[in-house]
Structure formats: structure tokens, C-alpha cells
mmCIF entry with sequence, helices, sheets and N, C-alpha, C, O atoms, coordinates in Angstrom:
data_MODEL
# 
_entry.id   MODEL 
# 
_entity.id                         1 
_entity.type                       polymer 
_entity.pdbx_number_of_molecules   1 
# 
_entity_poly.entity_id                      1 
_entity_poly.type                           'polypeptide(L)' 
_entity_poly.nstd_linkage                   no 
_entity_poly.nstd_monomer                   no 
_entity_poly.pdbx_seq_one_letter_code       
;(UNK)(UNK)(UNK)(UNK)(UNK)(UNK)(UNK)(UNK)(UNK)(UNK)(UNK)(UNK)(UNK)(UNK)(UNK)(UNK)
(UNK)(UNK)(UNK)(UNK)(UNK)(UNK)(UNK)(UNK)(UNK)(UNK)(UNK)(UNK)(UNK)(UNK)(UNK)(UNK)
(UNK)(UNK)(UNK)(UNK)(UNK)(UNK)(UNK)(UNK)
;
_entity_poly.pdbx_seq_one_letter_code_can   XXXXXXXXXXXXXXXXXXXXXXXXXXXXXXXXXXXXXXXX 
_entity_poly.pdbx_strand_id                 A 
# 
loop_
_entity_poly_seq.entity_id 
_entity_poly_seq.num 
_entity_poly_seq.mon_id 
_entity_poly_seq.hetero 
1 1  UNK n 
1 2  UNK n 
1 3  UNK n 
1 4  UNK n 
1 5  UNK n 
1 6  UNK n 
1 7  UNK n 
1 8  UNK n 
1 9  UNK n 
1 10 UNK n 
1 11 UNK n 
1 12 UNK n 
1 13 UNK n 
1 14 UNK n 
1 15 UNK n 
1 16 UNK n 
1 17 UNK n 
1 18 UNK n 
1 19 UNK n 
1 20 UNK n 
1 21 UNK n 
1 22 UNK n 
1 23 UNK n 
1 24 UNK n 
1 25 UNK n 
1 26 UNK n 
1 27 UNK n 
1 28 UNK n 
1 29 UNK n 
1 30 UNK n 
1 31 UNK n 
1 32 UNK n 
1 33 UNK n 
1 34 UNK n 
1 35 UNK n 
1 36 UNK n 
1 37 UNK n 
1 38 UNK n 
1 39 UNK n 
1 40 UNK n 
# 
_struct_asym.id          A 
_struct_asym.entity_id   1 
# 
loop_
_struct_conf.conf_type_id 
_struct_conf.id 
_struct_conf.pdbx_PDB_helix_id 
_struct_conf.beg_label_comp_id 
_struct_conf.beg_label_asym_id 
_struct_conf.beg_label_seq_id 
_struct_conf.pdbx_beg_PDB_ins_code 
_struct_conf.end_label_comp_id 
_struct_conf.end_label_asym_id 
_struct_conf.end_label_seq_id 
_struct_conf.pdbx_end_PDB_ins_code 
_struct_conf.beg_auth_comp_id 
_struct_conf.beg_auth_asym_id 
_struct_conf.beg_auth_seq_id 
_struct_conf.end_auth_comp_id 
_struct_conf.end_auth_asym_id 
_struct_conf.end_auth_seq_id 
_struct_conf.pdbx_PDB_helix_class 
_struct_conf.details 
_struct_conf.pdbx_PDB_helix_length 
HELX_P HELX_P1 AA1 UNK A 9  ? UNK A 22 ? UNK A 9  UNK A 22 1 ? 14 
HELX_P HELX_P2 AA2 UNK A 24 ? UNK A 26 ? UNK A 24 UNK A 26 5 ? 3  
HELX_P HELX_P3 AA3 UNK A 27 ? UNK A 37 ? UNK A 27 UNK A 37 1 ? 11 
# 
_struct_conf_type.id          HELX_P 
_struct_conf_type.criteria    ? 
_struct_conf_type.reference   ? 
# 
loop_
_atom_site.group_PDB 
_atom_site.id 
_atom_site.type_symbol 
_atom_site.label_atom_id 
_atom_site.label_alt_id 
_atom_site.label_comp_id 
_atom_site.label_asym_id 
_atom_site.label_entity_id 
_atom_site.label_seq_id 
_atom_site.pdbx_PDB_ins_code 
_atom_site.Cartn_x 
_atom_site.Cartn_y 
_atom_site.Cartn_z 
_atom_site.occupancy 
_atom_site.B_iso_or_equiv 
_atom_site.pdbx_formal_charge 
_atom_site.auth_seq_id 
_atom_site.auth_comp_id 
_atom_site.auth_asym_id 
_atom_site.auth_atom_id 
_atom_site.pdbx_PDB_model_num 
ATOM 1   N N  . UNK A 1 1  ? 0.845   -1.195 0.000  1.00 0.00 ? 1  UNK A N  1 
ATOM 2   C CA . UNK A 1 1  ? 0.000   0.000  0.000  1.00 0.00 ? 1  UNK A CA 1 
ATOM 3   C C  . UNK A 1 1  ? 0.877   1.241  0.000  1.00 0.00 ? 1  UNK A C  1 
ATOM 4   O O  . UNK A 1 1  ? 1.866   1.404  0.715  1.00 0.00 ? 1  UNK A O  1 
ATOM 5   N N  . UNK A 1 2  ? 0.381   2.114  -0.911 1.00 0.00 ? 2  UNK A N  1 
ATOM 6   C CA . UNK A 1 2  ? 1.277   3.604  -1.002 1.00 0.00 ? 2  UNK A CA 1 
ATOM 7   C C  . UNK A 1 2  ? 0.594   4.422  -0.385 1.00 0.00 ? 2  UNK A C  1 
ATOM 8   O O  . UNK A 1 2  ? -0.635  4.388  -0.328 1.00 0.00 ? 2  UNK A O  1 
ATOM 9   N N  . UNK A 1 3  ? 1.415   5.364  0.219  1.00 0.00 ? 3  UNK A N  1 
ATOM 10  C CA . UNK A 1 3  ? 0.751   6.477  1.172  1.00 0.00 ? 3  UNK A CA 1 
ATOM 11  C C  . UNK A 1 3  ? 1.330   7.821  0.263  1.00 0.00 ? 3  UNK A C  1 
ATOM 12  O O  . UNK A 1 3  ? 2.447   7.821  -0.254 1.00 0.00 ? 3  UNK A O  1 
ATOM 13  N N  . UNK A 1 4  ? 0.350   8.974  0.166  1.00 0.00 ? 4  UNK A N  1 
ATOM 14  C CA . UNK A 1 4  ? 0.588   10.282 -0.548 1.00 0.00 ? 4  UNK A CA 1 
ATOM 15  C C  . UNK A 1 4  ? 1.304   10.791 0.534  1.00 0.00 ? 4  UNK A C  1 
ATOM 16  O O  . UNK A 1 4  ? 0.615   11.147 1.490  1.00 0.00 ? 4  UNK A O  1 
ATOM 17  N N  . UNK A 1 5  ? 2.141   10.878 0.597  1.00 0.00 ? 5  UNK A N  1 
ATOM 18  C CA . UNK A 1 5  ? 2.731   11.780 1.886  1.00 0.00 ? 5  UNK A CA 1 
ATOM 19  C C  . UNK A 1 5  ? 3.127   13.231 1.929  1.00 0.00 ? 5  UNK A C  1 
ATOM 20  O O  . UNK A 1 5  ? 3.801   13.780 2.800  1.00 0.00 ? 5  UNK A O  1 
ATOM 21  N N  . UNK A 1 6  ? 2.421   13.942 0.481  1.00 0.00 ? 6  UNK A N  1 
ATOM 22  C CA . UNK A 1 6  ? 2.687   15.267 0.307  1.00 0.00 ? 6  UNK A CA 1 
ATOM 23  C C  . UNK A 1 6  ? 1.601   16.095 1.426  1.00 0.00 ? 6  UNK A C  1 
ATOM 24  O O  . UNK A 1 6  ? 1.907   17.157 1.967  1.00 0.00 ? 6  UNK A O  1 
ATOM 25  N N  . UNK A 1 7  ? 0.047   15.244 1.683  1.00 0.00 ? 7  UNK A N  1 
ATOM 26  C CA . UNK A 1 7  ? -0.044  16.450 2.028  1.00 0.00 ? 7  UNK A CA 1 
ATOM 27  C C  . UNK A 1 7  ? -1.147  14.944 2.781  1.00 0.00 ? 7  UNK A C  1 
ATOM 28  O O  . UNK A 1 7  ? -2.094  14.360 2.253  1.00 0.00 ? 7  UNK A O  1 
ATOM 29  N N  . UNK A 1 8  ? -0.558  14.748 4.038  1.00 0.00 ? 8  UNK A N  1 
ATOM 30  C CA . UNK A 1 8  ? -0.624  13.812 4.829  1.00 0.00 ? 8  UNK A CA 1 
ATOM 31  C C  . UNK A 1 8  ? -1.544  14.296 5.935  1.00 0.00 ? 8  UNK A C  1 
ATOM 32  O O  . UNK A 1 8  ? -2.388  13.481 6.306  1.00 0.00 ? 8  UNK A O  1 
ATOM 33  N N  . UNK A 1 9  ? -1.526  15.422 6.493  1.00 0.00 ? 9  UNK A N  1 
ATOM 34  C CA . UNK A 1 9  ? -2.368  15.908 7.261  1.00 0.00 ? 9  UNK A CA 1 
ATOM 35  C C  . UNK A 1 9  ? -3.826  15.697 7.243  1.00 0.00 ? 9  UNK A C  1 
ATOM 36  O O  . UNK A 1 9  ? -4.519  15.064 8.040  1.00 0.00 ? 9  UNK A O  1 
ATOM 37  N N  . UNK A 1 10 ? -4.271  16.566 5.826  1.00 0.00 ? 10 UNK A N  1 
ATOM 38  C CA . UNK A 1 10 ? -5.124  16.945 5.161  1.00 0.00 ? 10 UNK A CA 1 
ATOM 39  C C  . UNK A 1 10 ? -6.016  15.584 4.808  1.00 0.00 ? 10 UNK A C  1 
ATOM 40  O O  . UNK A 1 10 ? -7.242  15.599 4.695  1.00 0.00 ? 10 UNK A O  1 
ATOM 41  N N  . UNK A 1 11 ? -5.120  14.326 4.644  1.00 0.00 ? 11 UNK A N  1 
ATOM 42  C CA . UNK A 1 11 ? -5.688  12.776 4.521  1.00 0.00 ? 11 UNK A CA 1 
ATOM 43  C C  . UNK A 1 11 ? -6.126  12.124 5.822  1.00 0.00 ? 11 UNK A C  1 
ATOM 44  O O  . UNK A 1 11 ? -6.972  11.231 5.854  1.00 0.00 ? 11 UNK A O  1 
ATOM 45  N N  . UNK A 1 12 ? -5.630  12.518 6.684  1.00 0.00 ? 12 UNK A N  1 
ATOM 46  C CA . UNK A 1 12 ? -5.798  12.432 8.278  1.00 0.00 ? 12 UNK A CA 1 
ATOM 47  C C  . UNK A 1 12 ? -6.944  12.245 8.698  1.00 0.00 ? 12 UNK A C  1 
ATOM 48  O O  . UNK A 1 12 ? -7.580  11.248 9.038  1.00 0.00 ? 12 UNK A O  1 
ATOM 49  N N  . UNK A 1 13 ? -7.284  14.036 8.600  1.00 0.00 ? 13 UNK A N  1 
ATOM 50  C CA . UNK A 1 13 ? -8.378  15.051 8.613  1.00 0.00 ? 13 UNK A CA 1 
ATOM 51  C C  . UNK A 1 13 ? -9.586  14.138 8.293  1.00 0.00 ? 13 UNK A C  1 
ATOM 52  O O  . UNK A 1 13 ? -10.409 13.781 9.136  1.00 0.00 ? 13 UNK A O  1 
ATOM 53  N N  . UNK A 1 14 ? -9.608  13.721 6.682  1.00 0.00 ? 14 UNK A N  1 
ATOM 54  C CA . UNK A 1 14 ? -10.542 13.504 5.980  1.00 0.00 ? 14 UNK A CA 1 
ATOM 55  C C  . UNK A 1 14 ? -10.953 12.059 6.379  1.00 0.00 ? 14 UNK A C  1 
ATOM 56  O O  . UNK A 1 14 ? -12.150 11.770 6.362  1.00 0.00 ? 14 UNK A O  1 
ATOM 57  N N  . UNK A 1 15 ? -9.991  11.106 6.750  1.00 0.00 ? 15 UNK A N  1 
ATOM 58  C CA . UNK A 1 15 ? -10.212 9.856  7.344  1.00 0.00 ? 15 UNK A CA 1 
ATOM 59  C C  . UNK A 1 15 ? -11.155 10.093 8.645  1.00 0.00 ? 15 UNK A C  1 
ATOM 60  O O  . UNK A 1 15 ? -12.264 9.586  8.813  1.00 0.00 ? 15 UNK A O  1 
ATOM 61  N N  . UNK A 1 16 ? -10.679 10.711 9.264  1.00 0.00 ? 16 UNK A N  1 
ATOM 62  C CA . UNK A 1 16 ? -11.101 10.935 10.549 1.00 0.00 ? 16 UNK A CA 1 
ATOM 63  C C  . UNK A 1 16 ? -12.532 10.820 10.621 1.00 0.00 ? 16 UNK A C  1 
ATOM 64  O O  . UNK A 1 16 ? -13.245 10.013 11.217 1.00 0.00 ? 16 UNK A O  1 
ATOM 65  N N  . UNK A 1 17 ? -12.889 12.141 9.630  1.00 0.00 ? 17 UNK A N  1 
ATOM 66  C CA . UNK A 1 17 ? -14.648 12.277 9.774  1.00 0.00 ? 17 UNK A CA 1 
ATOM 67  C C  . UNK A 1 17 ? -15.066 11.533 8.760  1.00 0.00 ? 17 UNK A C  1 
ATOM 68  O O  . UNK A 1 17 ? -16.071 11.928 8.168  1.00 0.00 ? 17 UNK A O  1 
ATOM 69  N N  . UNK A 1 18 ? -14.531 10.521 8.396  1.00 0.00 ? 18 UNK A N  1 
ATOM 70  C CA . UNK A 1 18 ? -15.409 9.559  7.123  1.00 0.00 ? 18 UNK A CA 1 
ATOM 71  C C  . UNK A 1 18 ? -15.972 8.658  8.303  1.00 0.00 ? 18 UNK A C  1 
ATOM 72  O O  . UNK A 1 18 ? -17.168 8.373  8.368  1.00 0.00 ? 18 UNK A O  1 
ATOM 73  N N  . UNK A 1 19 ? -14.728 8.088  9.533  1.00 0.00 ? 19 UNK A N  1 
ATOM 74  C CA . UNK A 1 19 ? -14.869 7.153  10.236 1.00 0.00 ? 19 UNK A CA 1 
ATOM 75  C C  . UNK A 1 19 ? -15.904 7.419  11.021 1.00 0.00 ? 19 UNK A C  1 
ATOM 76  O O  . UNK A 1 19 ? -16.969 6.830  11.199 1.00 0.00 ? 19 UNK A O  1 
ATOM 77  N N  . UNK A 1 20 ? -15.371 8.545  11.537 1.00 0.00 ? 20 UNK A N  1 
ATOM 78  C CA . UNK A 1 20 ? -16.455 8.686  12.670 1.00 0.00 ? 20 UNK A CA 1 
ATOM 79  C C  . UNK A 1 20 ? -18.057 8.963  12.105 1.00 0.00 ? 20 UNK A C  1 
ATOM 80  O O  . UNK A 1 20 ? -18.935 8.368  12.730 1.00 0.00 ? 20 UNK A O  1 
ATOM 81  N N  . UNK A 1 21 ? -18.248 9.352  11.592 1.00 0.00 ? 21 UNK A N  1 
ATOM 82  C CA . UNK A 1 21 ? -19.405 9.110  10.721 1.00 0.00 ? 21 UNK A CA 1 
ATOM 83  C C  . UNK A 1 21 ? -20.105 7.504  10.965 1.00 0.00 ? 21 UNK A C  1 
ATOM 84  O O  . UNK A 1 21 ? -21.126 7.276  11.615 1.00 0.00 ? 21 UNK A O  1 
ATOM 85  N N  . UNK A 1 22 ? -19.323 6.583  10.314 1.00 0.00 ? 22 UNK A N  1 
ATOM 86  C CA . UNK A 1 22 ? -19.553 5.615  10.049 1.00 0.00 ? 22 UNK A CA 1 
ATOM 87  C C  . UNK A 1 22 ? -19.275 4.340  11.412 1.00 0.00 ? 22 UNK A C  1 
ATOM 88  O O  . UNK A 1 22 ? -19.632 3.168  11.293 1.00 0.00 ? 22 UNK A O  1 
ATOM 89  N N  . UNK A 1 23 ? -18.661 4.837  12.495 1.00 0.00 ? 23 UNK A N  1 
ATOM 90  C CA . UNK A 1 23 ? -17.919 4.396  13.104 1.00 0.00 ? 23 UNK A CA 1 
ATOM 91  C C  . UNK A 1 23 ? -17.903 5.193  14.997 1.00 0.00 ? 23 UNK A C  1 
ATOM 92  O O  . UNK A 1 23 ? -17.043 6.057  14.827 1.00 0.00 ? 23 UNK A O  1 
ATOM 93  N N  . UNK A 1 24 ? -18.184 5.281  15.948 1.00 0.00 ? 24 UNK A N  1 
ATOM 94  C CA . UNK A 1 24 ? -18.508 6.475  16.544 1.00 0.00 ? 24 UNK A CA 1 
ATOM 95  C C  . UNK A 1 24 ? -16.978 5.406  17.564 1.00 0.00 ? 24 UNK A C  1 
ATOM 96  O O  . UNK A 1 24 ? -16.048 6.015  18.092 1.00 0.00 ? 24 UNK A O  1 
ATOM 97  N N  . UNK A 1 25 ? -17.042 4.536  17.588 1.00 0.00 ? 25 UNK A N  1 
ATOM 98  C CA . UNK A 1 25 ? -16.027 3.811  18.808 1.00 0.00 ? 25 UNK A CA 1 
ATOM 99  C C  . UNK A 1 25 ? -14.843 3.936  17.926 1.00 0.00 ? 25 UNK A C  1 
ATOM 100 O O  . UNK A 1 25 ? -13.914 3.304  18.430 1.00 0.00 ? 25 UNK A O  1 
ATOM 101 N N  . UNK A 1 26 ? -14.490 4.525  16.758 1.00 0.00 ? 26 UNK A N  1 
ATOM 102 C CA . UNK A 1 26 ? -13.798 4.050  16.212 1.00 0.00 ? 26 UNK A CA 1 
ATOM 103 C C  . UNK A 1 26 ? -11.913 5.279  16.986 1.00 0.00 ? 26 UNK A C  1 
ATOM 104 O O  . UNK A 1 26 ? -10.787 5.015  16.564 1.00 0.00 ? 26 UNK A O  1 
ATOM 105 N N  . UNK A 1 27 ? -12.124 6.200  17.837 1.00 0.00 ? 27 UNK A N  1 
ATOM 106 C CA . UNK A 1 27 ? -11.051 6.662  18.299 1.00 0.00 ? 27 UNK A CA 1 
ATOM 107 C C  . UNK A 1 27 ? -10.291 5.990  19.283 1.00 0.00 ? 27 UNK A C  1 
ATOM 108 O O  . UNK A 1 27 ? -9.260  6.475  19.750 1.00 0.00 ? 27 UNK A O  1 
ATOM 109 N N  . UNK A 1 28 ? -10.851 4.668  19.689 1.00 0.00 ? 28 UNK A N  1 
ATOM 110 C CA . UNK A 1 28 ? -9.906  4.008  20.246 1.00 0.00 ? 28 UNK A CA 1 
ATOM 111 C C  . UNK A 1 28 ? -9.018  3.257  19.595 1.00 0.00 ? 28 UNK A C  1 
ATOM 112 O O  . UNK A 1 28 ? -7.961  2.800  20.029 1.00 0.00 ? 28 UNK A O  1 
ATOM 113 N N  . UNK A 1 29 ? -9.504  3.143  18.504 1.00 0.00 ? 29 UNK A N  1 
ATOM 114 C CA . UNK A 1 29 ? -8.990  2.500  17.221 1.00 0.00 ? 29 UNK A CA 1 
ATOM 115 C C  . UNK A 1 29 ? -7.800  2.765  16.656 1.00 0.00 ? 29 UNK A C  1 
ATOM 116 O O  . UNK A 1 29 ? -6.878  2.089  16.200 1.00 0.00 ? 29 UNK A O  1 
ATOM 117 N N  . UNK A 1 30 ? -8.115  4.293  16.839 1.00 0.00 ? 30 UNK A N  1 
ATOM 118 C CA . UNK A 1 30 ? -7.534  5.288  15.586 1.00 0.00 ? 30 UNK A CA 1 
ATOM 119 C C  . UNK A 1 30 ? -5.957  5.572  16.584 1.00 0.00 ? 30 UNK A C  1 
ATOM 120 O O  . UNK A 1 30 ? -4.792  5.613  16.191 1.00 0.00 ? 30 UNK A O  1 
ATOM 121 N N  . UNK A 1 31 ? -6.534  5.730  17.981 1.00 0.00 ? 31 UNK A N  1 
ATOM 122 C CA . UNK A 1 31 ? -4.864  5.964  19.046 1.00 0.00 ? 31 UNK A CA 1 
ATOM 123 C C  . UNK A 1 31 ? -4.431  4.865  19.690 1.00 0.00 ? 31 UNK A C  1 
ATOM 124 O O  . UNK A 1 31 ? -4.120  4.937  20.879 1.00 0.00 ? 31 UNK A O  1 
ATOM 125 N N  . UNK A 1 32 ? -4.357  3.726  19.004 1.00 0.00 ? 32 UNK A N  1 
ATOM 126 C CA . UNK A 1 32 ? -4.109  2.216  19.105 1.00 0.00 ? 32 UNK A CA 1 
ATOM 127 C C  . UNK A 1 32 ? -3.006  2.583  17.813 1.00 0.00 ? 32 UNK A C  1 
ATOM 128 O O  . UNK A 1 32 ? -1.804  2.749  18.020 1.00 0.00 ? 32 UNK A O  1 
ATOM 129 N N  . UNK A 1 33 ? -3.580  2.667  16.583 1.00 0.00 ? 33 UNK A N  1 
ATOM 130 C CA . UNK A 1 33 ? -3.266  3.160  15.405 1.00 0.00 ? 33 UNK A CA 1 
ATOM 131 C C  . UNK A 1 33 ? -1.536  4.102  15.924 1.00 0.00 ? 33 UNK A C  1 
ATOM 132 O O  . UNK A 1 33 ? -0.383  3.731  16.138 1.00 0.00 ? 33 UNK A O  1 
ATOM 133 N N  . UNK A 1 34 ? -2.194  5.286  15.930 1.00 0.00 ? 34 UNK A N  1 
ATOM 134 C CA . UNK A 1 34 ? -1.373  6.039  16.377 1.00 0.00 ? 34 UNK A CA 1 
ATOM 135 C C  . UNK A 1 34 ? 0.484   5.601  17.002 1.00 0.00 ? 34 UNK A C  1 
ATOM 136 O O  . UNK A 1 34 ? 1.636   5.876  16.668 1.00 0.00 ? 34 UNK A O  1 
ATOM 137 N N  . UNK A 1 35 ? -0.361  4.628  18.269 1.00 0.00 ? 35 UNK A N  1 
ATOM 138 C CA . UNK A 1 35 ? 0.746   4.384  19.107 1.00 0.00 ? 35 UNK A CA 1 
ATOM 139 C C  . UNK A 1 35 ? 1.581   3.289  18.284 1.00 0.00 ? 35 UNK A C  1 
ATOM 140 O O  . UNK A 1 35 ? 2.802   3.262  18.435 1.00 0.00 ? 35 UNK A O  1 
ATOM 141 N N  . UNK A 1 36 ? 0.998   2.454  17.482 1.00 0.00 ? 36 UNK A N  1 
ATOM 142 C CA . UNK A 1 36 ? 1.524   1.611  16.681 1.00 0.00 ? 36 UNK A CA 1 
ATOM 143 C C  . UNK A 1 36 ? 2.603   2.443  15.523 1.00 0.00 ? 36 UNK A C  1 
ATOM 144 O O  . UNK A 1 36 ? 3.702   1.982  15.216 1.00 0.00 ? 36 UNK A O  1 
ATOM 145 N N  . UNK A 1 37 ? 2.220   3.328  15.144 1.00 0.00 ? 37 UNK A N  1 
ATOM 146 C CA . UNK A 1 37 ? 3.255   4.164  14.226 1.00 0.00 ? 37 UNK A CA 1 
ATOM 147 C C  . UNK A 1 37 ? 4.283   4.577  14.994 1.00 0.00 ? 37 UNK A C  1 
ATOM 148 O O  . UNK A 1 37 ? 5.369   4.649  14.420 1.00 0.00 ? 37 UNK A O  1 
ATOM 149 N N  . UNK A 1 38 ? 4.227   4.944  16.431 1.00 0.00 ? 38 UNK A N  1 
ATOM 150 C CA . UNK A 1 38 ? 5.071   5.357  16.922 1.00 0.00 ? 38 UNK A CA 1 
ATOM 151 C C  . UNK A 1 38 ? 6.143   4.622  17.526 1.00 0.00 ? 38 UNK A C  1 
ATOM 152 O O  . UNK A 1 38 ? 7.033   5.022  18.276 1.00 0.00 ? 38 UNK A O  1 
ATOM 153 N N  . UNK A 1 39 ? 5.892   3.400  17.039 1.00 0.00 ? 39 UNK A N  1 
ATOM 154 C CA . UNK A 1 39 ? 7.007   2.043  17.364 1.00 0.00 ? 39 UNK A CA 1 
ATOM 155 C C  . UNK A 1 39 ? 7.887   2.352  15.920 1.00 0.00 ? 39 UNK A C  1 
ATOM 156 O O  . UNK A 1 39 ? 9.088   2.171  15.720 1.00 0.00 ? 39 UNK A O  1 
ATOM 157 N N  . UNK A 1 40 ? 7.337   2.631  15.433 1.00 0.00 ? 40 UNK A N  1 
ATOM 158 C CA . UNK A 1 40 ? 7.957   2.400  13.729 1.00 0.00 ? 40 UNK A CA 1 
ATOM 159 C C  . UNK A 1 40 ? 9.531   3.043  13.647 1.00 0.00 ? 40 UNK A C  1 
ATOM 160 O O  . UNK A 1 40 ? 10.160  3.003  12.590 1.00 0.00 ? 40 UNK A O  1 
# 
């Protein structure tokens, strides 16, 4: 999988409120997520 990383924020952003939309538990998810990148 390729990630756009020019303007990475802005993809963030837009993930965010697709999920939560669709998804309302989904911020435990998302800083599970998070902490997992931060092993990287």
C-alpha cells in the first residue's frame, strides 16, 4: 500500500470524519493506530 505523503495531514483530517461518521467507537482505534506508528 502507497501512502501520498505530500499532504498527509489533510488525509488524516478527511479519514477521521469519514470514520467517525460511520464508526462512533472508532477513536480508540484510531490511538491504538497512532501508538503503533510510533514504534515504527
Amino acid at each position: 500500500m502507497s501512502i501520498d505523503t505530500t499532504n498527509i495531514q489533510e488525509q488524516i483530517c478527511r479519514l477521521k470524519h469519514t470514520v467517525n461518521k460511520n464508526c462512533p467507537d472508532i477513536m480508540e482505534r484510531f490511538n491504538e493506530l497512532k501508538l503503533g506508528f510510533q514504534k515504527i
